[in-house]
Residue, then its C-alpha position, 0 to 999 in steps of 0.5 A: x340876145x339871151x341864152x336859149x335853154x330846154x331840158x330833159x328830165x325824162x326815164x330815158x337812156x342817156x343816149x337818148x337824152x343827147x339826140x334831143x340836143x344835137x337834132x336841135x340845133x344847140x351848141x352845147x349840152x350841159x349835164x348834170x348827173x348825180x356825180x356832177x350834182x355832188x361836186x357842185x359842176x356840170x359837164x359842158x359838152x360841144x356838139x358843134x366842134x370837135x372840141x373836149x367837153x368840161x367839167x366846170x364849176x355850175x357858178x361858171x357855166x353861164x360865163x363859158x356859155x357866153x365867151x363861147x357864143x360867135 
C-alpha cells in the first residue's frame, strides 16, 4: 500500500500541532517551518522509537519514508 498522510496547518502552538500525530497512530511527523521551507528540508521526527529525528532534503522524504515502513 501507499503512504497515508494528514496535515496541520492550523494557528496553533507547535505542541499542539504534535499531539495530533502522535494520538494517530503515525509513525512519523514530518515538519516544514519556515526555516526548514528556506533550506528546501523537512524534519522527520519518529514517534514510534526513540530514534533522532532528521533534517533531510524534501526530494528525499518519500525515500526514507518508504525504507522506514515494517
Amino acid at each position: 500500500p501507499g503512504l497515508a498522510a494528514d496535515r496541520a496547518y492550523e494557528n496553533r502552538s507547535m505542541k499542539a500541532q504534535r499531539k495530533g500525530p502522535d494520538r494517530s497512530g503515525a509513525a512519523f511527523a514530518v515538519i516544514g517551518g519556515s526555516n526548514e521551507l528556506a533550506e528546501g528540508s523537512v524534519t522527520l521526527r519518529p514517534l514510534r522509537s526513540n530514534d533522532e529525528q532528521q533534517l533531510i532534503a524534501r526530494s528525499t522524504l518519500i525515500d526514507h519514508l518508504k525504507k522506514a515502513r515494517p
